[in-house]
C-alpha positions in Angstrom: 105.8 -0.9 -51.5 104.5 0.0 -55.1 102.0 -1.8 -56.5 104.2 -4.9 -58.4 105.7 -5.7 -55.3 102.6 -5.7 -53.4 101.3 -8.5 -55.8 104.6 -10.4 -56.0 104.8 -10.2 -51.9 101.3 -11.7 -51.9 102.0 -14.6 -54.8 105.3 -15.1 -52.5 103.6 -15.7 -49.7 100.3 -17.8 -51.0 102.7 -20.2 -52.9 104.6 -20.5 -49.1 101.1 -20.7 -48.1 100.2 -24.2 -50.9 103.8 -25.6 -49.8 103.2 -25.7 -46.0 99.7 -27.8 -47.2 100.9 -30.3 -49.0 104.0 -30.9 -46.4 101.3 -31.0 -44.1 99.0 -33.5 -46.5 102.3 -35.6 -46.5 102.1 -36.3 -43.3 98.7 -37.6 -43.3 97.6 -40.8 -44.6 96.5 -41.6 -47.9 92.7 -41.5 -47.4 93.4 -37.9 -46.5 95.3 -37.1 -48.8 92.8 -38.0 -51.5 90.1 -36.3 -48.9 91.7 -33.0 -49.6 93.0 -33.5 -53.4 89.9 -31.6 -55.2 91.3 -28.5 -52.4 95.1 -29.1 -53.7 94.4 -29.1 -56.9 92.0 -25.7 -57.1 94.5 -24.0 -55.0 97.1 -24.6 -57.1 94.9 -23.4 -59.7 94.9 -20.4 -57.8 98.2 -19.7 -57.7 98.0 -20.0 -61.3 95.8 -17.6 -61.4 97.4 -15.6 -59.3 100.4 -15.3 -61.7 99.0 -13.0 -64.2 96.5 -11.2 -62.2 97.5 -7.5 -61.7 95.4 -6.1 -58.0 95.3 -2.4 -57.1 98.1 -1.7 -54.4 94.5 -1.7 -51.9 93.7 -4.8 -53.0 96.7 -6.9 -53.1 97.7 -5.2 -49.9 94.1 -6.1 -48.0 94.5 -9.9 -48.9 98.5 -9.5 -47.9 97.3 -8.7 -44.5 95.0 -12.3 -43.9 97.0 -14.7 -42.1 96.2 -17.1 -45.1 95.2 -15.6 -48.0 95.0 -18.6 -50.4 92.7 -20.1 -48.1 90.5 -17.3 -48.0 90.6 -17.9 -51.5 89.5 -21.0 -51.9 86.5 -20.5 -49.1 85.4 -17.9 -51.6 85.5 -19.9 -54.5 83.2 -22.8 -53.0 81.0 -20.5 -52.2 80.2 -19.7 -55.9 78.3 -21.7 -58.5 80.7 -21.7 -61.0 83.3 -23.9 -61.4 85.4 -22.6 -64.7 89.1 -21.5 -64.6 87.6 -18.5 -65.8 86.0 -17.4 -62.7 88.7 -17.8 -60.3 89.9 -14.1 -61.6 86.4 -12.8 -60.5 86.4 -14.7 -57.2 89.9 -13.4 -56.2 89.1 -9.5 -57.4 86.0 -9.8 -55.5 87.1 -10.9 -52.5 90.1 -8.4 -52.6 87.9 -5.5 -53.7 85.7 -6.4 -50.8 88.7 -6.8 -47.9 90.2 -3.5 -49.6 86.6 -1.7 -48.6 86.5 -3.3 -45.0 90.1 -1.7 -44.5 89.5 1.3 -46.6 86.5 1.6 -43.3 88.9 0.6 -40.3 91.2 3.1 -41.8 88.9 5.6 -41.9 87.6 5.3 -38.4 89.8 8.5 -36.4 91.8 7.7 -33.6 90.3 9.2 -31.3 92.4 12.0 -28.8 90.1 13.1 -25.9 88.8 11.3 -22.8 84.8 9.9 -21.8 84.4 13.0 -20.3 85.3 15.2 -23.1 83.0 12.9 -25.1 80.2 12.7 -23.2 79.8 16.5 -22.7 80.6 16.8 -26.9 78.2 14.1 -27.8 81.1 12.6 -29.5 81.0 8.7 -27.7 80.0 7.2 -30.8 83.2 8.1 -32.3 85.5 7.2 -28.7 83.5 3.7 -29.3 84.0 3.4 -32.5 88.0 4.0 -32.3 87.9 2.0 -28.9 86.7 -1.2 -30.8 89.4 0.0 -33.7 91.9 -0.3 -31.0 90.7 -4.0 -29.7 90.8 -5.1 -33.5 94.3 -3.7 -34.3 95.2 -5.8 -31.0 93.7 -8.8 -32.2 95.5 -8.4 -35.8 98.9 -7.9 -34.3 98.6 -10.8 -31.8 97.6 -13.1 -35.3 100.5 -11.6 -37.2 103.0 -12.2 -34.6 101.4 -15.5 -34.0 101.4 -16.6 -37.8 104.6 -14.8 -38.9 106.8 -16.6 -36.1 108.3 -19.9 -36.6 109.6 -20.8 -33.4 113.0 -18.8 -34.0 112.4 -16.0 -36.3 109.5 -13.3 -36.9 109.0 -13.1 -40.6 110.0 -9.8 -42.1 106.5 -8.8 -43.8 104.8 -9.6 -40.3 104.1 -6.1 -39.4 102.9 -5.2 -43.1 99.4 -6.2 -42.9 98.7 -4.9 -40.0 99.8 -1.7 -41.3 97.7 -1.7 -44.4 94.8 -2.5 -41.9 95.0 -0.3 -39.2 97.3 2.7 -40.2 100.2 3.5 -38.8 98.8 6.1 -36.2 96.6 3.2 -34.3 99.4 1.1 -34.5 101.7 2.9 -32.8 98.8 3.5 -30.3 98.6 0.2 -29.6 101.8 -0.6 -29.3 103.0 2.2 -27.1 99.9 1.6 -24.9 101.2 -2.3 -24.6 104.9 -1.3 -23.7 103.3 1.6 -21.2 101.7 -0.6 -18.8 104.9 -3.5 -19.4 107.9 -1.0 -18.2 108.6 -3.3 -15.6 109.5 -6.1 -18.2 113.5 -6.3 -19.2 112.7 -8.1 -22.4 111.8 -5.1 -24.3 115.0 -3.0 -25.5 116.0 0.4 -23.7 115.0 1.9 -27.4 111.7 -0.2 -27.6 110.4 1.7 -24.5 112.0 5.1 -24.9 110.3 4.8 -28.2 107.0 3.5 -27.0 107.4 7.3 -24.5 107.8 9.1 -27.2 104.4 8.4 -28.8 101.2 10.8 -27.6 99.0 9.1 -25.1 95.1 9.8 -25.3 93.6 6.6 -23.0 94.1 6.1 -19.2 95.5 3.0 -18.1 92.0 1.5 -17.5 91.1 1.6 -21.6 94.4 0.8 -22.5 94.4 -2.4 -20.8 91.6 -3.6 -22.7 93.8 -3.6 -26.2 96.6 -4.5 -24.5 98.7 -7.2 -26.6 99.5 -10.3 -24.7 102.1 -11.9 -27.2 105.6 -13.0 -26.5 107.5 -10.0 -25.0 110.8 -10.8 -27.4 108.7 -11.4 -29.9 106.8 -8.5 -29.5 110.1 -6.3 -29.2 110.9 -7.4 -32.9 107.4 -6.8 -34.1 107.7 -3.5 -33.5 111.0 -2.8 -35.0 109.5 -4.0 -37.9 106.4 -1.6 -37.2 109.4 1.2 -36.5 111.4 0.3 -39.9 107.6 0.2 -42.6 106.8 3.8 -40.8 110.3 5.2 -41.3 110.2 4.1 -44.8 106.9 5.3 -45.4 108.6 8.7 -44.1 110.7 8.3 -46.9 108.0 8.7 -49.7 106.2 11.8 -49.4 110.2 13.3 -50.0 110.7 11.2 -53.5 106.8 12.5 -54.3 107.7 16.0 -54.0 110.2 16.1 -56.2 107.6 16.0 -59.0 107.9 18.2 -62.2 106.8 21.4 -62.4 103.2 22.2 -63.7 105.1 23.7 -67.1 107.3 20.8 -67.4 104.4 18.1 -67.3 102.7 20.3 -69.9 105.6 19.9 -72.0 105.9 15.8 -71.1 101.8 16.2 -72.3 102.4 17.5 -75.6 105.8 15.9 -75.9 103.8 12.2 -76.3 101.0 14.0 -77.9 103.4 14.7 -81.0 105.0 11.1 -80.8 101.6 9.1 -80.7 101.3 9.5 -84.9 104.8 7.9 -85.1 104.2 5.1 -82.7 101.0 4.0 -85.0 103.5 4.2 -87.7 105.6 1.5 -86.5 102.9 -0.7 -85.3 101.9 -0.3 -88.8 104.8 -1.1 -90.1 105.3 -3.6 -88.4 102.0 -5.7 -89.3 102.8 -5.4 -92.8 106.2 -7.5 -92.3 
C-alpha cells in the first residue's frame, strides 16, 4: 500500500473505530453517556485531526496494526499536560513514531533457521530466544487480529495487514505453517491451505512450535491466511514495478530537465501575485 492509502486505511478504520463507541454509548444510560462525553468529544477531535495529518508509510502502518488505534490515541493524549487542539498532532506523531520503532525492532529480530543444538555449540541462543519470543508475539497478534477483525460472519479484509507490518511476512508464514503442521488432522482447513502451509521451510521441532501455536477458529483461521497468502503475493508484485526505474542517464536528464523549468515556475507564481 503506498503511503496515502496507508493513512486513509487508518482514518477508515478509526472513524469505524468512534462509530462502534457511540452505538455502544447508545446503549447505555444517560449518566453514562455523559460519563464518557469529555472521551467522545476528544476522539472526535481526533479524527479531525486525523484528516489532515500526513504519517510516514512506518507510521500510519504501525498504528494500522493496533486493534484500536483511536483509543490508543486518546490514552496517549491524557497522558500529556496539554490540552490544546494544537497538540493532538504531536500526540498522534509521537505515538506513531514510537509504535513504528517498536516494529522497526520486531522486524529486525532474524528468524531464526537452526536448532538448540546448533545454538548452543555456536553461542548463538540469545538470538534462537530472541526469535522464539518473536514467534509467541506474532501468535498473540494474529489471534487479536482474527479476534477483532471477525464479526461473527466475516473476517475483515485489512485483518492480516497489521500483522504483516509487525512481524514481516517471513515469521508469518512461520507461524502459520507451524499452526497448520501440527492441525493436518483437521478438515476445516482447505486442501490448498495445507499444501501451502508444506510448502513453507520448517526450522522448529514440533515441541517449540507448539508453544506459538495459534488457537483461533480453524475456518477463521483458513481465511486469515488467504488474506496473509493474497498481501505476500502482492508484495511479490512490487519489487517488478520498482525495477522498471529509468536509467541513471535518463534521471540525469529528468534532473536538469526541472532544473531549467524552476526559473519559469517562479515566474508564474509571480505573475500570479501581481493579479
Amino acid at each position: 500500500m503506498s503511503t496515502e492509502q496507508l493513512n486513509q486505511a487508518l482514518y477508515d478504520k478509526m472513524a469505524a473505530e468512534q462509530e462502534r463507541f457511540r452505538a455502544q454509548l447508545l446503549g447505555t444510560t444517560p449518566e453514562e453517556i455523559l460519563d464518557h462525553a469529555y472521551e467522545y468529544a476528544m476522539r472526535d477531535d481526533i479524527l479531525v485531526e486525523m484528516e489532515g495529518l500526513e504519517l510516514s508509510a512506518a507510521q500510519a502502518a504501525a498504528l494500522l496494526s493496533s486493534p484500536a488505534p483511536l483509543a490508543d490515541v486518546y490514552r496517549e493524549w491524557n497522558k500529556v499536560d496539554a490540552r490544546h487542539m494544537e497538540d493532538i498532532r504531536d500526540v498522534i506523531e509521537e505515538l506513531a513514531d514510537m509504535r513504528a520503532k517498536a516494529q522497526a525492532a520486531t522486524r529486525a529480530i532474524p528468524l531464526y533457521r537452526e536448532n538448540a543444538r546448533y545454538a548452543r555449540e555456536h553461542g548463538e541462543l540469545d538470538l534462537l530466544q530472541a526469535s522464539h519470543k518473536a514467534n509467541i508475539a506474532c501468535r498473540d497478534a494474529i489471534e487479536a487480529a482474527i479476534r477483532d477483525g471477525f464479526d461473527g460472519m466475516r473476517l475483515s479484509g485489512d485483518a492480516a495487514k497489521g500483522v504483516l507490518a509487525r512481524f514481516g511476512p517471513e515469521r508469518v508464514a512461520h507461524v502459520l505453517a507451524a499452526t497448520l503442521l501440527g492441525k493436518a488432522w483437521d478438515e476445516r482447513f482447505s486442501r490448498d491451505t495445507m499444501a501451502w502451509a508444506a510448502s513453507v521451510p520448517m526450522f522448529d521441532t514440533g515441541n517449540r512450535r507448539y508453544d506459538y501455536a495459534i488457537n483461533s477458529h480453524s475456518t477463521v483461521l483458513n481465511g486469515f491466511v488467504g488474506l496473509v497468502r493474497k498481501e505476500m503475493a502482492a508484495a511479490r508484485d512490487q519489487p517488478e514495478q520498482a525495477s522498471e526505474k529509468p536509467s541513471i542517464r535518463d534521471q540525469l536528464a529528468a534532473a536538469k530537465a526541472a532544473q531549467a523549468e524552476k526559473p519559469a515556475a517562479h515566474q508564474r507564481q509571480n505573475t500570479k501575485e501581481v493579479r
